[in-house]
N, C-alpha and C positions, 0 to 999 in steps of 0.2 A: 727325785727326777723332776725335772722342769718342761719337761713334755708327758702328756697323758701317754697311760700305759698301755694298748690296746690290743687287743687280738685279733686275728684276719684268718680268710682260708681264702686263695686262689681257684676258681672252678675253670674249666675248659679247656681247649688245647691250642689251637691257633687263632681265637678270638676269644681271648681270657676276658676274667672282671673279678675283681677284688670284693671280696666280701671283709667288712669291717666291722668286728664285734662290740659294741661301745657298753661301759658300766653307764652308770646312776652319774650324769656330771660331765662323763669324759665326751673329748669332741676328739673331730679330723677335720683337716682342711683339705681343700682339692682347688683344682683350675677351673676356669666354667669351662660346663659341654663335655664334664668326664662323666656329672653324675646320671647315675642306673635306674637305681630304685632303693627305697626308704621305707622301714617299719613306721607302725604307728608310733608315736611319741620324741620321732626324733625333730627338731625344732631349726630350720636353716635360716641362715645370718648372713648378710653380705658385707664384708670387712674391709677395709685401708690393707692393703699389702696381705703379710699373712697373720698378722696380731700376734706373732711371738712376743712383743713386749709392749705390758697394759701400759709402762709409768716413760712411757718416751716424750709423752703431749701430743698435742694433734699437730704441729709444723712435724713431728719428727716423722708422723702416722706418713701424712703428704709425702715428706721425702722418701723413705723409706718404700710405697708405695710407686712412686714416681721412677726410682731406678728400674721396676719392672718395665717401664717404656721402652726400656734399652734392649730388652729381649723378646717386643714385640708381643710383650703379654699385656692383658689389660691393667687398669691399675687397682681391682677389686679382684678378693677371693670369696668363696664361700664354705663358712663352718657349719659344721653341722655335728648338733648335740642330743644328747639325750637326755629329755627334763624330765622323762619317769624313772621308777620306781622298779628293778630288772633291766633286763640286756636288753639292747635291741640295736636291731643290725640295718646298715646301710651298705650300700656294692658302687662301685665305680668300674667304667668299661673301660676297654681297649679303645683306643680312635681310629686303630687297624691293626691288619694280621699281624701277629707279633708275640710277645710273649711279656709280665709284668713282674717285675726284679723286685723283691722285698730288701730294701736296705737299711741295716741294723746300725744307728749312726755312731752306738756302743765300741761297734767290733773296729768301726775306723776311726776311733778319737775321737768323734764328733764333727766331725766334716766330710762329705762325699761331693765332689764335681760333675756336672751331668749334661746333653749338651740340653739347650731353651727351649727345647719341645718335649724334653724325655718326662718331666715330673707328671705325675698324676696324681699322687694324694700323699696325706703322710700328718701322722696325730696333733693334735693342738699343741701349740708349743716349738713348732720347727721350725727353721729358721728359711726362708727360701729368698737368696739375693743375688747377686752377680761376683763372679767372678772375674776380679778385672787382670786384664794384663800386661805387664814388665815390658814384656817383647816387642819391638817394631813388628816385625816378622810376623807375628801374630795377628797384629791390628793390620794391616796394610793388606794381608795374603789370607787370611784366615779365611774366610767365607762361612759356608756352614759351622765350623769349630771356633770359630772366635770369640763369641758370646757366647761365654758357657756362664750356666746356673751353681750357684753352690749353695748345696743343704747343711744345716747347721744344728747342731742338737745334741735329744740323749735319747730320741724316740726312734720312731720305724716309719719310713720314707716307703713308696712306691713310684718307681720310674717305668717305662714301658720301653721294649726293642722293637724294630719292625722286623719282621723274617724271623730266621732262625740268629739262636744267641748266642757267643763264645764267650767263655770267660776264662781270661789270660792271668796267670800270676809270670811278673814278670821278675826277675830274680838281679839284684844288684847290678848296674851296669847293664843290663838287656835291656835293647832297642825294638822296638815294635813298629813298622811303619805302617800307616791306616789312613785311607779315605777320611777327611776330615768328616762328610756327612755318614761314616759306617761309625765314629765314637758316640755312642752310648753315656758313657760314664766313667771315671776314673778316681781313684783314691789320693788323699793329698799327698804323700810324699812323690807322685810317679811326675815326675819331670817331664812338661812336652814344650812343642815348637811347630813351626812349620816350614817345611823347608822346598825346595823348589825341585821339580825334576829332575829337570835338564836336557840335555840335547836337542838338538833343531828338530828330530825327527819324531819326541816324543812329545813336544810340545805343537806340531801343528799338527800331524797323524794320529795321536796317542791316544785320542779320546776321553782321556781318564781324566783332566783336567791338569792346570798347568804344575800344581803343589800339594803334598799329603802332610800329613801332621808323621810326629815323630815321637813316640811314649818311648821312654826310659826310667824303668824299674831302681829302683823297689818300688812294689804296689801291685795293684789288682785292678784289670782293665776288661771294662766290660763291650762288645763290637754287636753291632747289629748286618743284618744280610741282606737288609731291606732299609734303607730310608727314604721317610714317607717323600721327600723334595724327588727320589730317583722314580719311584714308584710313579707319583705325581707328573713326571717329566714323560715317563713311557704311555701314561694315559692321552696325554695330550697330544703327543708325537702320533698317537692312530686316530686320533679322531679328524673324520673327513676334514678337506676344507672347504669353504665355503658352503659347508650344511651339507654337501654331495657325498652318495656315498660313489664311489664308481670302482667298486671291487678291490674293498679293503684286504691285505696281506694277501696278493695274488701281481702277477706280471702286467695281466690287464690294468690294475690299477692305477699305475704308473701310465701306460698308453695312454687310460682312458686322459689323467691330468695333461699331457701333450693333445691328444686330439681336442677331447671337450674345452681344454684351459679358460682359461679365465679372462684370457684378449685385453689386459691391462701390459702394455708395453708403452 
């Protein structure tokens, strides 16, 4: 194998964290701001990209690390090893309620799609890059699902969902339609796109946004019931304005922003 072998146990329920068992040598990589907490002996590195490959040279390090820009990740990761002698364990958390998907890159060929926020950790040796796309449709409409990440490998990956998780086997020809920001993850053979609504009524009443992506089986599709952007979007949408509170999620509320307002006409 070209990725360390490693073992994990997942603890908790809706605010999960990864425990990662590492031997004498073996490492994981992670995103910054995933990491938990660390035994004694384990020794952390801050790397070019994800260091899947020592003999690239350092232009190739830059590049390689450089296409992370494009998913709004930094262009540094951090490894973490273990330079003694015995196991010893490090954990990585959730970044919210949600749940953390162990994915065995074995069972998919070596290749798993995921969207630019989902990855969170996954053995020395993986590969984590971009996924680019064929499609206008995709580039132009995509939003949330356009930049997706694709992990590469023979090792065990960790991605996170927000909410609660489904996981879909979609059977030849089966079409799945899905909020571009509810995909999660997908296997390489599952065919997607993005495609447009439509109608006058569902496009300026509809709320849902003007286009959903389109998964077409064979494969294995993983959907989240929470994304952290919706989640994030509902926070914002209660928080008073102008620093007032004037009777959040009540009728007065609303009077009070008419009566008290803000007098900027």
């Amino acid at each position: 194998m070209n990725s360390h072998e490693i073992d994990y146990r997942i603890y908790g329920e809706e605010m999960q964290y990864v425990e990662i068992e590492l031997d004498p040598n073996e490492g994981v990589i992670a995103e910054a701001g995933s990491f938990m907490m660390m035994d004694d002996g384990i020794k952390m590195e801050t790397i070019f990209g994800d260091g899947s490959q020592k003999d690239q040279g350092f232009l190739g390090k830059v590049f390689g690390a450089g296409k992370r820009l494009l998913t709004g990740e930094s262009l540094f990761m951090t490894a973490f090893y273990n330079v003694l002698h015995g196991k010893r364990n490090v954990s990585f958390a959730s970044p919210y309620p949600g749940k953390i998907v162990p994915i065995d890159l074995m069972e998919y060929r070596g290749k798993f799609i995921c969207q630019k926020d989902a990855f969170l950790c996954a053995a020395k040796g993986v590969s984590v890059g971009i996924e680019f796309s064929k499609r206008l449709g995709r580039g132009l409409f995509g939003g949330e699902g356009f930049i997706m990440q694709k992990l590469e490998g023979d090792g065990m990956a960790f991605v996170h969902a927000g909410g609660t998780l489904a996981r879909k086997v979609l059977q030849p020809g089966e079409t799945l339609r899905v909020d571009t920001g509810c995909i999660v993850g997908f296997t390489q053979d599952v065919d997607y796109d993005i495609e447009f609504v439509g109608g006058i009524k569902n496009t300026i009443f509809g709320g849902e946004g003007l286009f959903f992506a389109t998964l077409k089986g064979p494969g294995v599709v993983y959907i989240q019931s929470l994304p952290f952007s919706r989640l994030a979007g509902r926070v914002l949408a209660s928080l008073p304005r102008g620093g007032k509170d004037k009777g959040e999620g009540s009728i007065l509320g609303g009077l009070g922003d008419i009566i008290g307002g803000d007098n900027r006409f």
